[in-house]
mmCIF file of the N, C-alpha and C atoms, coordinates in Angstrom:
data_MODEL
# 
_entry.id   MODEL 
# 
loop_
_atom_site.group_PDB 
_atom_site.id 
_atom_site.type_symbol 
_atom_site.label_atom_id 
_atom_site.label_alt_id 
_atom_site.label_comp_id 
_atom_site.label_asym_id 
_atom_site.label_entity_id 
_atom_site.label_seq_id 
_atom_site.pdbx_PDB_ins_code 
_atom_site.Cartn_x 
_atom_site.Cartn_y 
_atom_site.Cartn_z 
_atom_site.occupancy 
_atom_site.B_iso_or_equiv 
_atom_site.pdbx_formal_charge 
_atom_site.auth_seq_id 
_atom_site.auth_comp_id 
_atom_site.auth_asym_id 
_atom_site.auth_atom_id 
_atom_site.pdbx_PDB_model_num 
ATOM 1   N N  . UNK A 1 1  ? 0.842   -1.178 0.000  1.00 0.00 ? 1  UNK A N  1 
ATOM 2   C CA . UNK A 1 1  ? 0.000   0.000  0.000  1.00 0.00 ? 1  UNK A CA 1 
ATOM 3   C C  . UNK A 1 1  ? 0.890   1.245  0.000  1.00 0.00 ? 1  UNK A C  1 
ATOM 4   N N  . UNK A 1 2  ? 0.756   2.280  -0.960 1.00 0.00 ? 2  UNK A N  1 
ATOM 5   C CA . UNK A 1 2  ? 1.736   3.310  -1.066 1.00 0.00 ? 2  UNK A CA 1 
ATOM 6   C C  . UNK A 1 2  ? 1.198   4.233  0.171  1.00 0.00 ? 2  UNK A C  1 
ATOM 7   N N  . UNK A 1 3  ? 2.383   4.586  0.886  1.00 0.00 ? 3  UNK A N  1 
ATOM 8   C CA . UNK A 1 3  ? 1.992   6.037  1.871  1.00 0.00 ? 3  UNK A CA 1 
ATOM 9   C C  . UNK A 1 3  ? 2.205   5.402  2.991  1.00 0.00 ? 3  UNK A C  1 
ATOM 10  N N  . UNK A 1 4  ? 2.162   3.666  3.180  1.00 0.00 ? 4  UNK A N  1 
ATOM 11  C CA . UNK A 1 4  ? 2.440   3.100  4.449  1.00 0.00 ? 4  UNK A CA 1 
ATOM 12  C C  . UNK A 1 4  ? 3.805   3.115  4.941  1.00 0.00 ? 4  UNK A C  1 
ATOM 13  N N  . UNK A 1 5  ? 4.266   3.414  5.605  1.00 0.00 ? 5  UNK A N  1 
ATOM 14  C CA . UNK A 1 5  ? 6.013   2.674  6.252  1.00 0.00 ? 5  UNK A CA 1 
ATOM 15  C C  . UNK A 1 5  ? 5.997   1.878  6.799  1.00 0.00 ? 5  UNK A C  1 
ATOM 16  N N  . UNK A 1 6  ? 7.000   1.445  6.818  1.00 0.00 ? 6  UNK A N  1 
ATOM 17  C CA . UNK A 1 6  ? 7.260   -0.411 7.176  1.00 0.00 ? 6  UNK A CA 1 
ATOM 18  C C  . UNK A 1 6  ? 8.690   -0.122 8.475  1.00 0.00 ? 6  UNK A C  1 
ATOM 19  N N  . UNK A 1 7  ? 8.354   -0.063 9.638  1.00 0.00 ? 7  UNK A N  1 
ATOM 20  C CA . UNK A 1 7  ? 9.355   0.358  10.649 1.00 0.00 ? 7  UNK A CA 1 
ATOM 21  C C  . UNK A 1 7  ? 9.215   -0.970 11.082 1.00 0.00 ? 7  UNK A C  1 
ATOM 22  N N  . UNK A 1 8  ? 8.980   -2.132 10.683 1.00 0.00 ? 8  UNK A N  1 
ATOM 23  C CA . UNK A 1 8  ? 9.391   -3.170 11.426 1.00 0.00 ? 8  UNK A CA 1 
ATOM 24  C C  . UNK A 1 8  ? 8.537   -3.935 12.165 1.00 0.00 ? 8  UNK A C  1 
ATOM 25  N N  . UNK A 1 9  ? 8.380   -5.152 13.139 1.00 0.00 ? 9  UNK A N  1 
ATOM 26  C CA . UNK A 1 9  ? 8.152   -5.276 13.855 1.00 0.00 ? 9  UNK A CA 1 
ATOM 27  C C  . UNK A 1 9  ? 8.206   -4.739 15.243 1.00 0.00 ? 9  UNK A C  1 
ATOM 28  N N  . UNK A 1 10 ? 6.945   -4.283 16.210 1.00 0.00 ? 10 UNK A N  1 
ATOM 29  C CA . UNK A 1 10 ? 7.409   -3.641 17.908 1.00 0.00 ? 10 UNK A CA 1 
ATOM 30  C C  . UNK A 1 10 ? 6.862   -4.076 18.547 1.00 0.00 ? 10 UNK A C  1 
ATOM 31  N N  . UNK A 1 11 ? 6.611   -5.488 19.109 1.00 0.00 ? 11 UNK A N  1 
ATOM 32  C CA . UNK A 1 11 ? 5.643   -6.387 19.802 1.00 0.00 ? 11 UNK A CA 1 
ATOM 33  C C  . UNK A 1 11 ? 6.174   -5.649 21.733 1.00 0.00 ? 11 UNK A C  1 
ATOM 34  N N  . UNK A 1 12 ? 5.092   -5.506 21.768 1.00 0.00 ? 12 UNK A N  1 
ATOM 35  C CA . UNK A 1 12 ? 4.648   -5.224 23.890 1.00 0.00 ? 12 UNK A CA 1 
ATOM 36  C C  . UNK A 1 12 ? 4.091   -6.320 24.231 1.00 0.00 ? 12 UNK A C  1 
ATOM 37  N N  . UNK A 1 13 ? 4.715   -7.005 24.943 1.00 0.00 ? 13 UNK A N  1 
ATOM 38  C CA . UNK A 1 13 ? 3.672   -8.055 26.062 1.00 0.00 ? 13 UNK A CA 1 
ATOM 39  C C  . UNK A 1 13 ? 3.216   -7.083 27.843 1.00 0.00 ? 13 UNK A C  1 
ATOM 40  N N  . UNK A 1 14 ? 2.172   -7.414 27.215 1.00 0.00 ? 14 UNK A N  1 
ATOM 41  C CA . UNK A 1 14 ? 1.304   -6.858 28.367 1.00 0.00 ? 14 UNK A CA 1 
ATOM 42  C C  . UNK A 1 14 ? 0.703   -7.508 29.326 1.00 0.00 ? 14 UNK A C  1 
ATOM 43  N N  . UNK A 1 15 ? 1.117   -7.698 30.569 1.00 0.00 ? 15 UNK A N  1 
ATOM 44  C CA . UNK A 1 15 ? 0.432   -8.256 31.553 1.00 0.00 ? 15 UNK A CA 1 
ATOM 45  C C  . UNK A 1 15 ? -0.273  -7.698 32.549 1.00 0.00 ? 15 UNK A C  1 
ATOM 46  N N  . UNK A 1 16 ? -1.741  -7.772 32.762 1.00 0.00 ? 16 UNK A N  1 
ATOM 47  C CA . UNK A 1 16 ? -2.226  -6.839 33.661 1.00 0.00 ? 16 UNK A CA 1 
ATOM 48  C C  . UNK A 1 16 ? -3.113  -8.079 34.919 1.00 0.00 ? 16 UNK A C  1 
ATOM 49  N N  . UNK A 1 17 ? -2.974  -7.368 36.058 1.00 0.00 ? 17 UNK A N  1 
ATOM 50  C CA . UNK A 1 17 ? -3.819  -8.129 37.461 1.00 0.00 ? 17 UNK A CA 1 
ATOM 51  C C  . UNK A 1 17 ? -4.148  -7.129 37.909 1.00 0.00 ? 17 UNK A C  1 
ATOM 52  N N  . UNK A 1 18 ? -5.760  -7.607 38.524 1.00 0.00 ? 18 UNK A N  1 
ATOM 53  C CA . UNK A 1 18 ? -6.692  -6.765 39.101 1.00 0.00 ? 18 UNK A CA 1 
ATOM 54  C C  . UNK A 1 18 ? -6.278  -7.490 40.608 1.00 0.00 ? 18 UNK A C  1 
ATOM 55  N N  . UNK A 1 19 ? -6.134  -5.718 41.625 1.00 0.00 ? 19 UNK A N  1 
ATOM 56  C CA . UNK A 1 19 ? -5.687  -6.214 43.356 1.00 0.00 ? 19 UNK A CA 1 
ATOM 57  C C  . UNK A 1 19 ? -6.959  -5.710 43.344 1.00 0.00 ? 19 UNK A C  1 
ATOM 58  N N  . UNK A 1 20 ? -7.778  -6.039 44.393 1.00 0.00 ? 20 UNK A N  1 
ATOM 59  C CA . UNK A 1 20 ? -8.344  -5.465 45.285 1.00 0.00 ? 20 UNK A CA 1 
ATOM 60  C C  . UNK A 1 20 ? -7.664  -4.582 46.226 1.00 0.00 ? 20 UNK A C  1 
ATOM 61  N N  . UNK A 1 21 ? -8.202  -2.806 46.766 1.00 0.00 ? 21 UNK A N  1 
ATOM 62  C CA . UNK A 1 21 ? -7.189  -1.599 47.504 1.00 0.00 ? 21 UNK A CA 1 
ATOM 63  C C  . UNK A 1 21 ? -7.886  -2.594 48.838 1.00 0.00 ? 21 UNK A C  1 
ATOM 64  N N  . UNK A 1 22 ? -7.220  -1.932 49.663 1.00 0.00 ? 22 UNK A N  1 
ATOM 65  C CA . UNK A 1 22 ? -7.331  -2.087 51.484 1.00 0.00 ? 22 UNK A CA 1 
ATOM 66  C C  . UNK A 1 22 ? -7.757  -0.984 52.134 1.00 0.00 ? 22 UNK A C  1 
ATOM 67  N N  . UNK A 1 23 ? -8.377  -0.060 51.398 1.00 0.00 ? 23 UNK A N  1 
ATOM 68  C CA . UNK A 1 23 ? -9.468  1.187  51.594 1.00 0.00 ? 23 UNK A CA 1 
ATOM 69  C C  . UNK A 1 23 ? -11.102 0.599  50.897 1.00 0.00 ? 23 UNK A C  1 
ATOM 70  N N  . UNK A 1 24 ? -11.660 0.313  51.536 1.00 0.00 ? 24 UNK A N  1 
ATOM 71  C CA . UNK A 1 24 ? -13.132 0.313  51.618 1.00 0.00 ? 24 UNK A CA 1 
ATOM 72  C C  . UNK A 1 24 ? -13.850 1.153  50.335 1.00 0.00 ? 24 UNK A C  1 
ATOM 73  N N  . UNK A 1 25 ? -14.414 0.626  49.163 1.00 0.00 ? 25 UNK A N  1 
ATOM 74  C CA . UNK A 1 25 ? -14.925 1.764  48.263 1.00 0.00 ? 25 UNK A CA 1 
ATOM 75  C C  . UNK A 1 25 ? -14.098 2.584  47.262 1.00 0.00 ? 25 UNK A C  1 
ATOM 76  N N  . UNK A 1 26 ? -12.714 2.100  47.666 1.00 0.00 ? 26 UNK A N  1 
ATOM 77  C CA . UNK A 1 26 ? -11.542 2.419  46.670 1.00 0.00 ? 26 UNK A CA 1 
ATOM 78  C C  . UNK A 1 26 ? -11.644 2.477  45.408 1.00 0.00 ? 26 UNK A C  1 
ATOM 79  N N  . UNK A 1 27 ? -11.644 1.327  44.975 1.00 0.00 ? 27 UNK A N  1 
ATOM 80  C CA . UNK A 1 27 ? -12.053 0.773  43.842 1.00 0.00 ? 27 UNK A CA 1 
ATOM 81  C C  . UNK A 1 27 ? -11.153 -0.431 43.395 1.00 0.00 ? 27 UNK A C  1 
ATOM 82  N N  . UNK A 1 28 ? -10.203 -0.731 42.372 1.00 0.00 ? 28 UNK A N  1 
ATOM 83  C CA . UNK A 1 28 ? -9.327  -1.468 41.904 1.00 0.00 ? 28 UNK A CA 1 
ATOM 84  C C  . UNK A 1 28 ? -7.796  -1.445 41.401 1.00 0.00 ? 28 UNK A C  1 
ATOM 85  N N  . UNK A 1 29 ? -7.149  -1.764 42.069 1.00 0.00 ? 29 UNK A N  1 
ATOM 86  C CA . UNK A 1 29 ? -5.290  -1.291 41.268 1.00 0.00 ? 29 UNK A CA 1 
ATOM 87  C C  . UNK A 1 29 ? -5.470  -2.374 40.059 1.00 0.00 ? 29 UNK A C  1 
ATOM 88  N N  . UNK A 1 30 ? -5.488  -1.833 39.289 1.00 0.00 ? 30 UNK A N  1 
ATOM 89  C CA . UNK A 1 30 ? -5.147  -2.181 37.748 1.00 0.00 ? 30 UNK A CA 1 
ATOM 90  C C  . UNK A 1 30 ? -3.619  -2.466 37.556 1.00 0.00 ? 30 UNK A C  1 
ATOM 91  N N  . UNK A 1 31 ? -2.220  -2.719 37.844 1.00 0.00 ? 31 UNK A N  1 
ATOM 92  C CA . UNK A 1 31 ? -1.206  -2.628 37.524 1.00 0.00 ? 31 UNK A CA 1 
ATOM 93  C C  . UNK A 1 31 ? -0.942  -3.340 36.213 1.00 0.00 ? 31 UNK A C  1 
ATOM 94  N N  . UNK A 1 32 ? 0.156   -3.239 35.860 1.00 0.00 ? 32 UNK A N  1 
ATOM 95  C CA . UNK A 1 32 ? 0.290   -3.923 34.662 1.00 0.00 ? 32 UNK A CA 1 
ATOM 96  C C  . UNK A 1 32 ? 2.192   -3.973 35.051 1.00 0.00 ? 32 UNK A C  1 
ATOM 97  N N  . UNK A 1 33 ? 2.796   -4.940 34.213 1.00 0.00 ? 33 UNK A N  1 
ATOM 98  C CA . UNK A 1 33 ? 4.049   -5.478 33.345 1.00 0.00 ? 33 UNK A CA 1 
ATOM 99  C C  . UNK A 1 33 ? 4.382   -5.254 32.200 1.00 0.00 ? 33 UNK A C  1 
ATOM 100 N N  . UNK A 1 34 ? 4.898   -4.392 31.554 1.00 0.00 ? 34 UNK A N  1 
ATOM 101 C CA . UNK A 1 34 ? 4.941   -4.182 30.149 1.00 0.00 ? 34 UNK A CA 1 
ATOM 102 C C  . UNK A 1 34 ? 6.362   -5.037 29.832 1.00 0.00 ? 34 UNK A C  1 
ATOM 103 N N  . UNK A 1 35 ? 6.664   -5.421 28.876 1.00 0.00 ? 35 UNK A N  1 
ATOM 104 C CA . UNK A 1 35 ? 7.994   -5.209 27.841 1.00 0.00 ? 35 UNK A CA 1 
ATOM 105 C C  . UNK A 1 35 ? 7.824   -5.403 26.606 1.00 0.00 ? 35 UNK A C  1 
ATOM 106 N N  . UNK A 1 36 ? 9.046   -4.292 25.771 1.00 0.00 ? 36 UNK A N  1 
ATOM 107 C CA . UNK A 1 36 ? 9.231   -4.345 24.615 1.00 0.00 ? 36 UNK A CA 1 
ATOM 108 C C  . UNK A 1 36 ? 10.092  -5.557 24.313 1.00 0.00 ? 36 UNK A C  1 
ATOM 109 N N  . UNK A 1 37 ? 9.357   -6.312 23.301 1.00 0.00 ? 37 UNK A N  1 
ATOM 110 C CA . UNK A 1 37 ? 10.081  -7.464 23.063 1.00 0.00 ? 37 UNK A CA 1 
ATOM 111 C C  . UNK A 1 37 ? 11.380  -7.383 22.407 1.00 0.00 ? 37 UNK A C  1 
ATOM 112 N N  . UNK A 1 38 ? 11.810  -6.244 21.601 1.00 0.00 ? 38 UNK A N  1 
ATOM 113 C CA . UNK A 1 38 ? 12.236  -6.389 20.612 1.00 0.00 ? 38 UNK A CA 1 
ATOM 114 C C  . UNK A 1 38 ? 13.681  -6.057 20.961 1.00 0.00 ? 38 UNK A C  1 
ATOM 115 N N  . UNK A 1 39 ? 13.972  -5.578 22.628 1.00 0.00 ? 39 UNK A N  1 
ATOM 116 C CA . UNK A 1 39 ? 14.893  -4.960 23.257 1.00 0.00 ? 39 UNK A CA 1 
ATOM 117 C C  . UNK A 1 39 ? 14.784  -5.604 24.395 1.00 0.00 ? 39 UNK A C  1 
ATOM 118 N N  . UNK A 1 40 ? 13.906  -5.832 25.308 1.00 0.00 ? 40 UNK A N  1 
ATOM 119 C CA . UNK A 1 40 ? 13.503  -6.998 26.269 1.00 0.00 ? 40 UNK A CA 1 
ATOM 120 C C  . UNK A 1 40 ? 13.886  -5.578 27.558 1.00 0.00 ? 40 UNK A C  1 
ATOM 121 N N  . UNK A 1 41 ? 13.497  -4.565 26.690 1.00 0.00 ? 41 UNK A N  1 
ATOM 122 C CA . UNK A 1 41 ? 13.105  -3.292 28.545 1.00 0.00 ? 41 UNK A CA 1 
ATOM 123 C C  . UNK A 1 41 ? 11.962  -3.695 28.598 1.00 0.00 ? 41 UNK A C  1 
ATOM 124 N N  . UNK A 1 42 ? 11.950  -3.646 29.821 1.00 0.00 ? 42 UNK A N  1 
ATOM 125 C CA . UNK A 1 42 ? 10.386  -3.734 30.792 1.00 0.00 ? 42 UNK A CA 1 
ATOM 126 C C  . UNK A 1 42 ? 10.372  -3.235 32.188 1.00 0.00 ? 42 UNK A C  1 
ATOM 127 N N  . UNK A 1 43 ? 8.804   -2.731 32.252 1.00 0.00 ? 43 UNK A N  1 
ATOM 128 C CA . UNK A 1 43 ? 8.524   -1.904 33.431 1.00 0.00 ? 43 UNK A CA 1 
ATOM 129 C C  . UNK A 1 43 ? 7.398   -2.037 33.700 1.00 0.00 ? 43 UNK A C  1 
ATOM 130 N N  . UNK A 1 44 ? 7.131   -1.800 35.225 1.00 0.00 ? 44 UNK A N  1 
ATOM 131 C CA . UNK A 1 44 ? 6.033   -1.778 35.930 1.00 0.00 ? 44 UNK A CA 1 
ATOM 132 C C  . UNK A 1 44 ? 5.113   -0.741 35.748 1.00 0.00 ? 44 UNK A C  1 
ATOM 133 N N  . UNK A 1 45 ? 4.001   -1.005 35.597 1.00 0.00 ? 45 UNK A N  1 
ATOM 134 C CA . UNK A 1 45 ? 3.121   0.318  35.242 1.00 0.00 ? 45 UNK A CA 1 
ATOM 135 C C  . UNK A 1 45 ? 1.988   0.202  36.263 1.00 0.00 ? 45 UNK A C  1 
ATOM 136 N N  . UNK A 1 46 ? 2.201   1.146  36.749 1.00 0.00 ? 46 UNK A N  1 
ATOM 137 C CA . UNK A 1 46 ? 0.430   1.205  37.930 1.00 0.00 ? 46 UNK A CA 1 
ATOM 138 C C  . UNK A 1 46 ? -0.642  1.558  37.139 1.00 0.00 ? 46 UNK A C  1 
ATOM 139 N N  . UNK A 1 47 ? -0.221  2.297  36.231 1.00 0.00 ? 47 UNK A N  1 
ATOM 140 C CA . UNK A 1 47 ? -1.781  2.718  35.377 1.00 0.00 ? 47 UNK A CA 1 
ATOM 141 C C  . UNK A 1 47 ? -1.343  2.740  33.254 1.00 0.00 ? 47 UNK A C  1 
ATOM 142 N N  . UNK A 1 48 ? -2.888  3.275  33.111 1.00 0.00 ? 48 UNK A N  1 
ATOM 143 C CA . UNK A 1 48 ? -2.798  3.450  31.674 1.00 0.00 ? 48 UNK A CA 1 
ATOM 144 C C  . UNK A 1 48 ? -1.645  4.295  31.309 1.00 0.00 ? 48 UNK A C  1 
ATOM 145 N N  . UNK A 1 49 ? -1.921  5.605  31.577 1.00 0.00 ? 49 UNK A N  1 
ATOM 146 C CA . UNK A 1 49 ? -0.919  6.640  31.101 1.00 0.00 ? 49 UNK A CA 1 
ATOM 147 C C  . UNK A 1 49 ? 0.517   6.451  30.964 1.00 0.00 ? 49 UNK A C  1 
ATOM 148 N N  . UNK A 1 50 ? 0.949   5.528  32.125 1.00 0.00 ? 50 UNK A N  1 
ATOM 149 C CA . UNK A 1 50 ? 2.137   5.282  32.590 1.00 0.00 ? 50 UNK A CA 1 
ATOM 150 C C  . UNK A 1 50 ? 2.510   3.929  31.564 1.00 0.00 ? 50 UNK A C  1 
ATOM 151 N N  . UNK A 1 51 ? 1.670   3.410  31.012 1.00 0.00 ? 51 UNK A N  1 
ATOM 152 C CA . UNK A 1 51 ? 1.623   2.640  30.115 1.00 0.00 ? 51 UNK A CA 1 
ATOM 153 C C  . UNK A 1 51 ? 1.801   2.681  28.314 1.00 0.00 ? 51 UNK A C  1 
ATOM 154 N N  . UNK A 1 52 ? 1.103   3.969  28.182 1.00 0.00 ? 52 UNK A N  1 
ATOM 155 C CA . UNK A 1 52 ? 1.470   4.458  27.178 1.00 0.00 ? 52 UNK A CA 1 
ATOM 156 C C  . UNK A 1 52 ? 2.496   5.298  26.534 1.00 0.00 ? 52 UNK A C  1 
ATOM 157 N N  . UNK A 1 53 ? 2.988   6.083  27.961 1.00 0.00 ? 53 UNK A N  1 
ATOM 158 C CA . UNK A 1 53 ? 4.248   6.485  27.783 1.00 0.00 ? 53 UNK A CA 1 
ATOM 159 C C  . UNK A 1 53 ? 5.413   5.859  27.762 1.00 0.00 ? 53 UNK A C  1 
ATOM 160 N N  . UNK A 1 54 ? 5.336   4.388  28.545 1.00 0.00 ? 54 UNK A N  1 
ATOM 161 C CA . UNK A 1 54 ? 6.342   3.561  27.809 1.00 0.00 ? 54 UNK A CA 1 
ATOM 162 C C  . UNK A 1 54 ? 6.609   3.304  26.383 1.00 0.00 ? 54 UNK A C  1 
ATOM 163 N N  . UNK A 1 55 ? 5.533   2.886  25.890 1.00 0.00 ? 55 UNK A N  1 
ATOM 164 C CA . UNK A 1 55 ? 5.457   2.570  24.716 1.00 0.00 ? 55 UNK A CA 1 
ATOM 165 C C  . UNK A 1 55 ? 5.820   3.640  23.990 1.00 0.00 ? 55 UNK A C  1 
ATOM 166 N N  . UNK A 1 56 ? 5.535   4.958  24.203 1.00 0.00 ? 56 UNK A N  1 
ATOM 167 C CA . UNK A 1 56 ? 6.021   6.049  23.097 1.00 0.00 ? 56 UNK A CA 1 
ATOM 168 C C  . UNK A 1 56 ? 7.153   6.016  23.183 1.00 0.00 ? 56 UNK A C  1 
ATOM 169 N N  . UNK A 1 57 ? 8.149   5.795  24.593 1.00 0.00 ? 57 UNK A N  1 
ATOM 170 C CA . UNK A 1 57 ? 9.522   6.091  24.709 1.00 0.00 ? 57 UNK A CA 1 
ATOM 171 C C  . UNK A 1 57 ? 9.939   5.203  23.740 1.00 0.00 ? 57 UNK A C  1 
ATOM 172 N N  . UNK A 1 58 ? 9.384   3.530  23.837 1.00 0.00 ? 58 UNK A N  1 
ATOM 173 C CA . UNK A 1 58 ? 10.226  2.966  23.077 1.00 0.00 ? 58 UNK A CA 1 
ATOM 174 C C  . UNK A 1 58 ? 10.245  2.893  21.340 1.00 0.00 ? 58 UNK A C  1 
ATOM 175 N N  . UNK A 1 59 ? 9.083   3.304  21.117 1.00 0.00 ? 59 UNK A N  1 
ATOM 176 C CA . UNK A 1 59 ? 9.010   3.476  19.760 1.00 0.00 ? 59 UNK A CA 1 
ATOM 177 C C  . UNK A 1 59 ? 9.541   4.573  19.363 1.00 0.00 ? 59 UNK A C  1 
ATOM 178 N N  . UNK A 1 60 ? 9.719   5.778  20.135 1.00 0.00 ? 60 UNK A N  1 
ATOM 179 C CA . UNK A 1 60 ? 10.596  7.124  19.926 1.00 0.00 ? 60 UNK A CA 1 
ATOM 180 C C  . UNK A 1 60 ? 12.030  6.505  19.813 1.00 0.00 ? 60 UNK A C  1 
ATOM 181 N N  . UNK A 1 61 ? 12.588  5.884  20.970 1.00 0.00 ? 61 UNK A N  1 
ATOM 182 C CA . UNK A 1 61 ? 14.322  5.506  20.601 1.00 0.00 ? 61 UNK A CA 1 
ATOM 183 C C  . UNK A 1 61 ? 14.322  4.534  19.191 1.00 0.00 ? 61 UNK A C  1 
ATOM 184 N N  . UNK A 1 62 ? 13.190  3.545  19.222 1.00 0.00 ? 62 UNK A N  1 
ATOM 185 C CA . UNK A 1 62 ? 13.417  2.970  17.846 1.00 0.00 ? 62 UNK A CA 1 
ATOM 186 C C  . UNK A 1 62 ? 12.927  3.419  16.077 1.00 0.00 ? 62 UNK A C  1 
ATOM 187 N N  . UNK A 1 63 ? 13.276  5.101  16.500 1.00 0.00 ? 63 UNK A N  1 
ATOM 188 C CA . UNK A 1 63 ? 13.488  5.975  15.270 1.00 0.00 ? 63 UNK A CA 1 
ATOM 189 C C  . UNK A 1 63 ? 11.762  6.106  14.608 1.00 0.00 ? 63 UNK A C  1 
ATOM 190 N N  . UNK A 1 64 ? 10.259  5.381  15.207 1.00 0.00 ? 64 UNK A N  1 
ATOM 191 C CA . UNK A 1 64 ? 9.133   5.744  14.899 1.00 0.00 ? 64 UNK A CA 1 
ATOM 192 C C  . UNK A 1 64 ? 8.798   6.875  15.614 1.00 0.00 ? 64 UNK A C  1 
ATOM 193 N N  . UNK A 1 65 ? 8.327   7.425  14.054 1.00 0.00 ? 65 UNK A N  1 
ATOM 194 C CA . UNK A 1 65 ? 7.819   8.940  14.161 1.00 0.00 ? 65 UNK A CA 1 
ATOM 195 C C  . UNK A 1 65 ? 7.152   9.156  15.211 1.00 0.00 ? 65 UNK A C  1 
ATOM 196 N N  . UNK A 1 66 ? 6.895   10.331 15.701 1.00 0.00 ? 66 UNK A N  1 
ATOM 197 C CA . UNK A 1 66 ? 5.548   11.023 17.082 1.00 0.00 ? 66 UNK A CA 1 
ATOM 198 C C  . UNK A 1 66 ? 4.186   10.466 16.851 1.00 0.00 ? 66 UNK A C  1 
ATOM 199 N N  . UNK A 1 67 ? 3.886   10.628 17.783 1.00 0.00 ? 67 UNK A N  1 
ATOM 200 C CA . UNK A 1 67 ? 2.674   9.571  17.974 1.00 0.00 ? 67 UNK A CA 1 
ATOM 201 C C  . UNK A 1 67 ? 1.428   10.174 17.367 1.00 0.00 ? 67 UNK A C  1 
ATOM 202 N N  . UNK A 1 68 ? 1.659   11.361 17.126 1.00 0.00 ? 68 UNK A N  1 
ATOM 203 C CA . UNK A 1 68 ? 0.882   12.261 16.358 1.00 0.00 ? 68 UNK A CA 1 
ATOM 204 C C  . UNK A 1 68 ? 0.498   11.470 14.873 1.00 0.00 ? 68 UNK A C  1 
ATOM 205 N N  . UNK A 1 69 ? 1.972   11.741 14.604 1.00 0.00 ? 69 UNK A N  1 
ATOM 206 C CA . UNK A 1 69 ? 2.306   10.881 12.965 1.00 0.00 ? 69 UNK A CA 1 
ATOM 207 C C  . UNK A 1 69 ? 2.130   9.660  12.897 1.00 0.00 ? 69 UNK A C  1 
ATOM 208 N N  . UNK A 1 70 ? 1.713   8.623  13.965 1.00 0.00 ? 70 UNK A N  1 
ATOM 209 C CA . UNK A 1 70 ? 1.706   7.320  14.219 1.00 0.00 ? 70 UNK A CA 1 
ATOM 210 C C  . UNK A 1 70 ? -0.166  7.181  13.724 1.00 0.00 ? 70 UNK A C  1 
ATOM 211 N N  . UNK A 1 71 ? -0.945  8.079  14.164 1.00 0.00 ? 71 UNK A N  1 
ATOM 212 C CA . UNK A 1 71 ? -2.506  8.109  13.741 1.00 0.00 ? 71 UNK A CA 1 
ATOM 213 C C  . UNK A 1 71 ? -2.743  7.767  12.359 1.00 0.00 ? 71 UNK A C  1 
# 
């Protein structure tokens, strides 16, 4: 397909577990495990955001455009 780029393979394994908090009405810790496979960094993520900004970091060092340009 013309206009596509081809940057490769960037596989994330994502592991997420639901804790129950130890505050009453809290709600749920969502944490997650990320790693980039393709480099084998990985990090702990308590939430989404913190999740997605991994992923931009690593697709930023591996030379894919802003995430803007990624849409």
């Amino acid at each position: 397909m013309e206009g596509i780029l081809d940057y490769g393979s960037h596989t994330f394994l994502i592991r997420f577990w639901v804790e129950p908090r130890e505050i009453e009405d809290a709600g749920v810790c969502t944490p997650a495990h990320v790693e980039y496979l393709r480099t084998g960094e990985s990090r702990d993520v308590p939430d989404m955001t913190d999740l997605v900004r991994f992923i931009d970091e690593c697709l930023d060092a591996a030379g894919v455009p802003a995430r803007e340009q990624r849409r």
